[in-house]
N, C-alpha and C positions, 0 to 999 in steps of 0.2 A: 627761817632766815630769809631774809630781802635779797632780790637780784642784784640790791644796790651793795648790800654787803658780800654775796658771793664775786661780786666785780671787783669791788674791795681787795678781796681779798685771794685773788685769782693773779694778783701782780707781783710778783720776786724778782727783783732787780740783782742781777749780776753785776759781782765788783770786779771779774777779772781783767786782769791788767794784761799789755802787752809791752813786750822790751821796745824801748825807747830810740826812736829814729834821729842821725844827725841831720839837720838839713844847714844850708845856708839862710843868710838873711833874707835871701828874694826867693828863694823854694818855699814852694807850701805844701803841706799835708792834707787830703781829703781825705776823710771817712764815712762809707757809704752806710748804708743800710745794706744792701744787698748788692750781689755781684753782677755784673754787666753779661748776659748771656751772648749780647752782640757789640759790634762797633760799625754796625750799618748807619751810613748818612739819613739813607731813607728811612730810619724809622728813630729818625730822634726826636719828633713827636710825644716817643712816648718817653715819660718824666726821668727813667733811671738811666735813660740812655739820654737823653737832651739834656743833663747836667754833665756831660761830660763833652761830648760831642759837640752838642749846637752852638754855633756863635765863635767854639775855643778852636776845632777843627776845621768846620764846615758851616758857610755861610746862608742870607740868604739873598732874594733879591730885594728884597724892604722886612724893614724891624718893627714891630710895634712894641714903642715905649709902653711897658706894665711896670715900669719905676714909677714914669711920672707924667708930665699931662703934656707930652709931644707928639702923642699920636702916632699913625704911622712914620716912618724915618725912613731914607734912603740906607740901602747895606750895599749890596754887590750891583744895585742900579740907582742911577744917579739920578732919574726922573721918567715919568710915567702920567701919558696921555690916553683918556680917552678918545676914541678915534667912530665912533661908534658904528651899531651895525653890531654891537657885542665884542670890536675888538679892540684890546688895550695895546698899545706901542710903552716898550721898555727902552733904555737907554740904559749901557752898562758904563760903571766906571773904569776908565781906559788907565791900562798900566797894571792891572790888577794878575798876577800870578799864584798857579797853585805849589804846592810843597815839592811838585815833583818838577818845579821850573818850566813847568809848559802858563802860554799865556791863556788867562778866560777870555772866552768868544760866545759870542750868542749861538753857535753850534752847541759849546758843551749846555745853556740854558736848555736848548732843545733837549739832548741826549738823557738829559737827566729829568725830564719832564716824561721821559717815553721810557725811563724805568722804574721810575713811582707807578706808573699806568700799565705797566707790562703783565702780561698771564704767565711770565716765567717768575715773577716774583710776588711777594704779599707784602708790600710797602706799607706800615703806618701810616704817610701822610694822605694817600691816596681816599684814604677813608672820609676825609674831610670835604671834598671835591663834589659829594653826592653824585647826582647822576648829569654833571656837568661836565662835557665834552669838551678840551680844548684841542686847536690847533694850530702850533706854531709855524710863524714865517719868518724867516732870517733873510732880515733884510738888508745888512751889512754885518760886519765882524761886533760891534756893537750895539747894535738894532735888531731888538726880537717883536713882531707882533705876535698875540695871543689872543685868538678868534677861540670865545666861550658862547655855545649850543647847549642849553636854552642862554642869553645874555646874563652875566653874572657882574652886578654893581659892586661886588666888595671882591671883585677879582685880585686890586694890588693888595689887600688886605692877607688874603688868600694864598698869596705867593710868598709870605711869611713862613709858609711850613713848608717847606722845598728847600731842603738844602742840594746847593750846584756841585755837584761833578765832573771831572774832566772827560772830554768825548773818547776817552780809553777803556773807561768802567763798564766791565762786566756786565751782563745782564742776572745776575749772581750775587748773592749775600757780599759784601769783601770784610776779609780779617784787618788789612791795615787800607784805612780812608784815608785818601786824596783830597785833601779841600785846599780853600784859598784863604782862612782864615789866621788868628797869630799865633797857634801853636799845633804842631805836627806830634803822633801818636808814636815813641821811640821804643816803646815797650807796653807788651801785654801777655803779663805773664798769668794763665787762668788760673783762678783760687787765690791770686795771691795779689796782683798789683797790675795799674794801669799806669802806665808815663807819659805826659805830655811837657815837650818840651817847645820851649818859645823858641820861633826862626826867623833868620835875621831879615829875611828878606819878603818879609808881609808888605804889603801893599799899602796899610792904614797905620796910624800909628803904634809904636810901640808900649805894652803893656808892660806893665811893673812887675810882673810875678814871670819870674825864666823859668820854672820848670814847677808842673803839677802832678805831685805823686797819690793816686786815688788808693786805698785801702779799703776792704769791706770787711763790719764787723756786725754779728746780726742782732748783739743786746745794745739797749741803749746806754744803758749804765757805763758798756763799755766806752761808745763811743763820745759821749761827755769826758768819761775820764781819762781819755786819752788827749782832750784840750786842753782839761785843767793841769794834765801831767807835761805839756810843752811837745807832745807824741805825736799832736797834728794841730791844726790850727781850725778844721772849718770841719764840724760834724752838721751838716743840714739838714737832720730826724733827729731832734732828741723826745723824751717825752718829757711830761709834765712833772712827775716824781722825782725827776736829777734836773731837771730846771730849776737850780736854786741859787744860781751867783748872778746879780742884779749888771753885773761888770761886762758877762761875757755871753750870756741867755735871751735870747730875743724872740718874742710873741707876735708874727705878722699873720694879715688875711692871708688865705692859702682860696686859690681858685678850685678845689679839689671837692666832688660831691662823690660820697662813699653808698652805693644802692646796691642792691640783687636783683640782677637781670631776669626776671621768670620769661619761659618760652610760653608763650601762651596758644601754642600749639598742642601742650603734650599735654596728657592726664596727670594727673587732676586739676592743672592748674590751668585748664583751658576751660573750665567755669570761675565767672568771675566771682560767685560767691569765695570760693575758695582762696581766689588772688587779695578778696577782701579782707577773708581771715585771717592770710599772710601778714595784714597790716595791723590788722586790728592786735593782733596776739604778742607784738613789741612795742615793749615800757621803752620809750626813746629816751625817753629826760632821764634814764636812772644810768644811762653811761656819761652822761656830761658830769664832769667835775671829779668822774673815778677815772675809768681808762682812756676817757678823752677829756682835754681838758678845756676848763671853763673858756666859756667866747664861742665854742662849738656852737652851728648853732640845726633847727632841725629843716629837715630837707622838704622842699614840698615840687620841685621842678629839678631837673638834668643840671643846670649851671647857675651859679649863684645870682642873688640877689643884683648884680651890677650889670646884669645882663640888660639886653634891648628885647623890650616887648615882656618884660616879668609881670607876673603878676598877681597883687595884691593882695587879690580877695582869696587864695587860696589855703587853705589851713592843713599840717600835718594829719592821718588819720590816728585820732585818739586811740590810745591805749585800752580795751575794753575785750581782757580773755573770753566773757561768758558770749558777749557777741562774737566773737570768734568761735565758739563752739555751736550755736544756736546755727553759723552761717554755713558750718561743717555738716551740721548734722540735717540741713535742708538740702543741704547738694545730695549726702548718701541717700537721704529717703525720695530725691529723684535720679536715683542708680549709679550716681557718679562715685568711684574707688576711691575713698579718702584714705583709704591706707595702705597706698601706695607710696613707695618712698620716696622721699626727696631729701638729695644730697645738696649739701651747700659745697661747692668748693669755693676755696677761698687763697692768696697768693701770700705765703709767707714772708714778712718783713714788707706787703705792700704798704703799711701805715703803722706808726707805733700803738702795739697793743691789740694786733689784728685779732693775732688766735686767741683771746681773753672777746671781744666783740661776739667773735665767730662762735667762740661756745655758749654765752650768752645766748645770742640769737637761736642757735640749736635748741635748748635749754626752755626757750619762749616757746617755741614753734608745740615741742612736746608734749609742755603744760596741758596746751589745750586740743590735745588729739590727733599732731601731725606726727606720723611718720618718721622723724627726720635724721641724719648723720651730717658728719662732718669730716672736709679731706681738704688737709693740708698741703698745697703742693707750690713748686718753685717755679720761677715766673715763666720758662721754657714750657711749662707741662699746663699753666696757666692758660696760655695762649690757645691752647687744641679746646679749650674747651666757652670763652673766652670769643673766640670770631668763626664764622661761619669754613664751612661745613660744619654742625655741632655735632660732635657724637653718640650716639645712640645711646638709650637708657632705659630700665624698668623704672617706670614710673617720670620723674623729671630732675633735673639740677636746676638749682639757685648759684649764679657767680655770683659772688661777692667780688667787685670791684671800687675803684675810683677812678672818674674821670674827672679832667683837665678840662677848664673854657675859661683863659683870661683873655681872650681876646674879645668878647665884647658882646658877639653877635650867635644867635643860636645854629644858625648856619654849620657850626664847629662841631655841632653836639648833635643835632636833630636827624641829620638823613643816617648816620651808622648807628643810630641809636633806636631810631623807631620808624625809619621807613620799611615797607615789603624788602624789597633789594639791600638795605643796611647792614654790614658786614657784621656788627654786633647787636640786631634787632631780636627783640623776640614778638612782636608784632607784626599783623599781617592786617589793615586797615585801611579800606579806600579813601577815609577822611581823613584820613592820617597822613597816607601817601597825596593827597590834594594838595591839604594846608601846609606842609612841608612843599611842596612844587613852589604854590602862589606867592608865599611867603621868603622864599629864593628869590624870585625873581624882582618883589615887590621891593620899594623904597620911602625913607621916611616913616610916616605917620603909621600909613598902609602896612607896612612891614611888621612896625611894631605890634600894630593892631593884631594880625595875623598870627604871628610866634603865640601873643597874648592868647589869641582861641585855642591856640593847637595844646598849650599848655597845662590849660584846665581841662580840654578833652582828655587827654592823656591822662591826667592825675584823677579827674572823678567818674566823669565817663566811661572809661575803658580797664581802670586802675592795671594799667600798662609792668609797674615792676614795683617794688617794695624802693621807694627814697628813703634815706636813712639822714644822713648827716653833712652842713656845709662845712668844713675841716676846718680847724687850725694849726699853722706851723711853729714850729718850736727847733729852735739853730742854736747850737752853742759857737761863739769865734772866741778865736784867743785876742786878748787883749794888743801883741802887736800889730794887729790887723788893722785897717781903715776900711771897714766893709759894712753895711746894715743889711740883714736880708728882708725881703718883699715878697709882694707876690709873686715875684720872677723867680723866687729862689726855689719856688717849689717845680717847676720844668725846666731851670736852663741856674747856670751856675757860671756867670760870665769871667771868664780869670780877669779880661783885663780892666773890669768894672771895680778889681782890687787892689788898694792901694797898702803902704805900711805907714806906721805912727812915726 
């Protein structure tokens, strides 16, 4: 039997229904994939908390259009100079209040720039920053300067992933967020529902949808069938198997690169024969069109193809078990422990058809003389193992993750991903850490050039981590919806971007 047919056939779709919600005409229904572990501002970066969060709750200081070709946008600032010398002058828009009726001032800009960056907490966004030092000056109640140590040219770009706070917030996780955007968090009830509700006194205009009820349900079958049943209106994960109504089923680019992070510190996978074999030893093309679906496409860099500085010539590592064995058994005949274990862990309901991939992958690893298991676990448990400190191990772990880059520049992806210092690195590389610095700071032509080298070092030179796949999204909407999903829809879920028929 074929890996393409055990994938096949690895897939059972659940038809259970759930009892049927009343809503209004202007209420909607979200059904998630998986349940919200937090409803922290700071870390709505990451995609199952910024579909809820970002944009609906909490704002930021500039928006980048990933609908359409506006580019960056003004949000919570209304213009933005370079001033140079490294520092950028923000201008807020005046009149602007948060949920709890206190006014935005370039104070709370500050306060919440200093608890992304804070050693009391492990901010998502912070991760993005690299090893870019900022320091704010409040210059009046509307006028924030932001002095960036080394100089940082995509600083407003930057300031997209900071959602603002008011200068009250905790230096602490918080259960119910404070922002300044159109809908306030009325209910969060765990396991079972999140409530946003629209309030009357937003700043910008008002949105069509009064009140967003989120539900999490972990089959997909379910959650299609709960649009087609009238039960909710926007499931934003469906797969490709229940993707069958031309009316209400939508296939957009997804910014999402699905890879296994190897530490290339631990044994055995700190010889790269062996990180080779990791590559060598998976059939990529035999998941597209079974548990992922067709337009997938295969992974050769961190962020997809519409990145700055991609590059061309580089080609996925072909599929070739016996080279894989041939490269196993040269590491052990110079001493290196090939059979030691390596566990994948991997984050359930991160992507449709995860733990069908993940066994797969298992399944490959084995064929050709690895070690390997498999551990399922939920996004909370994800996270410990997932960003640094890593926890200890006989032998090593492989995450299985996805990351997010629609914004444009590697910048997003490169320092937490593969610098020495990066919260989710597993390389330790003086060229690596260079061309990540130069390539920061660099602009234009130069920059792109640079990403371009760092790219292919990483991918053939150093074969850094196993790239697997550039994603495709799949959203079923109910039919009274005026909504198309995008590539936005796969990190941020804007309510008031919804309209009705």
């Amino acid at each position: 039997m074929t890996i393409k047919h055990i994938l096949v056939g690895a897939l059972v779709a659940s038809t259970t229904m759930v009892p049927a919600m009343a809503q209004d005409n202007t209420d909607i229904t979200v059904v998630l994939s998986e349940e919200l572990d937090l409803v922290e501002p700071c870390m709505a970066t990451r995609s199952n908390i910024g579909r809820v969060i970002l944009q609906n709750i909490s704002e930021t200081l500039t928006e980048l259009d990933v609908r359409g070709d506006k580019g960056l946008m003004p949000r919570l600032a209304d213009s933005w100079e370079d001033k140079g010398d490294g520092t950028w002058q923000f201008k807020l828009h005046p009149g602007v209040t948060f949920s709890d009726g206190t006014a935005l001032d370039a104070a709370d800009v500050k306060h919440s720039f200093d608890r992304v960056f804070s050693d009391q907490m492990t901010c998502e966004s912070a991760r993005y920053f690299a090893d870019t030092a900022l320091t704010f000056t409040v210059v009046d109640d509307l006028t924030v300067d932001v002095k960036a140590e080394p100089a940082q040219p995509i600083l407003p770009l930057l300031m997209s992933l900071v959602t603002i706070v008011p200068s009250e917030t905790p230096m602490e996780f918080v259960r119910q967020p404070v922002g300044t955007g159109p809908y306030e968090m009325t209910e969060w009830t765990a396991g079972q529902q999140i409530v946003l509700t629209r309030r009357d006194s937003y700043w910008g205009a008002q949105p069509e949808v009064t009140k967003a009820t989120y539900l999490f349900r972990s089959e997909p079958a379910v959650r299609a069938g709960m649009v087609a049943a009238g039960e909710a209106d926007i499931a934003p994960q469906i797969t490709a198997e229940v993707a069958d109504n031309k009316a209400t089923d939508f296939s957009y680019l997804n910014s999402e690169t699905v890879y296994l992070r190897i530490d290339n510190a631990d044994a055995p996978t700190s010889d790269i024969r062996v990180r080779k074999a990791l590559n060598a030893a998976i059939e990529r093309e035999a998941f597209i069109g079974t548990v992922l679906p067709d337009g997938t496409e295969l992974a050769v860099a961190m962020t997809p193809p519409t990145t700055l500085g991609w590059n061309p010539d580089l080609s996925p590592p072909a599929y070739d078990p016996e080279l894989a064995k041939t490269l196993l058994a040269e590491a052990k005949a110079d001493g290196v422990d090939v059979s030691l274990p390596i566990e994948i862990v991997a984050r359930t309901e991160n992507f449709p058809n995860v733990t069908e991939v993940s066994e797969a992958l298992v399944q490959m690893f084995n064929e050709v003389g690895f070690n390997a298991t498999l551990r399922m676990v939920e996004v909370a448990e994800h996270e410990q193992y997932y960003s640094k400190p890593y926890p200890e191990s006989e032998g090593t772990r492989l995450v299985l993750a996805q990351h997010d880059n629609s914004r444009g520049d590697p910048a997003f992806s490169m320092f937490f991903k593969y610098a020495s210092q990066g919260t989710q690195s597993g390389v330790n590389d003086p060229k690596v850490d260079d061309l990540i610095a130069r390539a920061s700071a660099a602009t234009g032509e130069e920059r792109a050039a640079l990403w371009s080298e760092l790219f292919a070092y990483v991918h053939d030179e150093i074969v850094a981590d196993v790239l697997l796949f550039h994603m495709v999204g799949l959203s079923r909407v109910s039919e009274r919806l005026d909504f198309t999903p995008t590539i936005a829809t796969n990190q941020q879920l804007q309510l008031a971007e919804i309209g009705f028929k």
